[in-house]
C-alpha positions in Angstrom: -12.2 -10.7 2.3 -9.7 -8.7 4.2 -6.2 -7.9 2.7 -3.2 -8.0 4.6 0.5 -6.8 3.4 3.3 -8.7 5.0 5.7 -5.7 6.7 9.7 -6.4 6.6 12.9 -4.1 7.1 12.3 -0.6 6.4 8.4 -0.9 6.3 8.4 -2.4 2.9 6.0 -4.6 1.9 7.3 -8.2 1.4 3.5 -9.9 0.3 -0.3 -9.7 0.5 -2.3 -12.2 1.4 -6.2 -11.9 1.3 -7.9 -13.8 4.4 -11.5 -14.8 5.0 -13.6 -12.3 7.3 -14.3 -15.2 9.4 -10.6 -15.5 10.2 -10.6 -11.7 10.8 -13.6 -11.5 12.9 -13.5 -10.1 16.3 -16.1 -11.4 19.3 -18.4 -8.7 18.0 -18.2 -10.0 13.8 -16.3 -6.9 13.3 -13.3 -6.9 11.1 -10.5 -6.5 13.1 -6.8 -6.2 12.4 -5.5 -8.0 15.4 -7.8 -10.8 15.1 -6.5 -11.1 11.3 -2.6 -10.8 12.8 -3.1 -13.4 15.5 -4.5 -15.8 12.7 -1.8 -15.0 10.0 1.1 -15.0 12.7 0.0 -18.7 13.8 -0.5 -19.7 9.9 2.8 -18.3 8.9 4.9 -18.2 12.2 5.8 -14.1 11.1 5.1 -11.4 13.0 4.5 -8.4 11.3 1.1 -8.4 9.3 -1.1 -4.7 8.6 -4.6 -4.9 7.6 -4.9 -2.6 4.5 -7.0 0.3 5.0 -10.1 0.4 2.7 -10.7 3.0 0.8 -7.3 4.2 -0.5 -6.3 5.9 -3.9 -3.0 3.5 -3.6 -3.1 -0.2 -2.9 -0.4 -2.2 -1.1 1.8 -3.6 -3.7 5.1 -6.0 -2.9 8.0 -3.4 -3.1 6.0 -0.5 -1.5 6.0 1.2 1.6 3.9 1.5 4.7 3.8 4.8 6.1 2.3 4.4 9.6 2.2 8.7 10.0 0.1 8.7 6.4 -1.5 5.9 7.2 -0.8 4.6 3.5 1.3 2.8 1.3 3.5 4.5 -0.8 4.6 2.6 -3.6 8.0 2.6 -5.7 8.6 6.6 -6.7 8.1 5.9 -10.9 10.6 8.4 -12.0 13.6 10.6 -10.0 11.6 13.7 -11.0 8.5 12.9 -9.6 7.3 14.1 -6.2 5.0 12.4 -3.3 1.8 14.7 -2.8 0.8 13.7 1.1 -2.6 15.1 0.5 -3.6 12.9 -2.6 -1.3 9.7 -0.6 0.4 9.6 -5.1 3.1 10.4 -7.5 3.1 13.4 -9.1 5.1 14.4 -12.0 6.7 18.2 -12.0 4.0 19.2 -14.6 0.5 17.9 -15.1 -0.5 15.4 -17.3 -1.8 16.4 -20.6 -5.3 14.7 -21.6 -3.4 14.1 -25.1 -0.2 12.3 -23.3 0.1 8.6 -22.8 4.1 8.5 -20.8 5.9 10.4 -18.6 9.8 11.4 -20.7 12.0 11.4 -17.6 15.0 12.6 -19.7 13.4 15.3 -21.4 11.1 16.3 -18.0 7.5 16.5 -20.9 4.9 14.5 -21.4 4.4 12.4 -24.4 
């Protein structure tokens, strides 16, 4: 099965829909992402449709966002605080997480 993430305004992620590899097949039985468009675009009459990457830390989720430069999706930032780390394609939090710590206390900026 091949995922693929629905793309609206704004690069954000409307839905994802998982299709057969034998509707994503190219000539060659490779999975390929415009073979898996063209079949989603003439199911659903829309457009924009990105095969997910395999292989990332951070799955495509509705309400995240496809960043075509990172090759990612970045999903809703969790906390005003936290900071995007392009290298790990995540969330980080202004101090590391404690292996004692379950939540992240975005008032007080600790760990908890």
């Amino acid at each position: 099965m091949a995922t693929f993430c629905k793309i609206g305004f704004n690069a954000k992620v409307l839905n994802t829909i998982e299709v057969s590899d034998a509707d994503c097949q190219d000539a060659d039985g490779n999975i390929d992402q415009e073979t898996g468009r063209q079949f989603l675009e003439a199911m659903t009459k829309y457009p924009n449709w990105i095969l997910e990457p395999t292989g990332l830390k951070v799955r495509a989720s509705k309400g995240s966002t496809w960043d075509e430069d990172q090759e990612c999706f970045i999903p809703k930032k969790p906390f005003a605080s936290w900071i995007w780390d392009a290298d790990l394609k995540c969330w980080e939090a202004p101090t590391p997480r404690p292996e004692d710590c379950d939540y992240w206390d975005e008032d007080n900026q600790v760990w908890k």
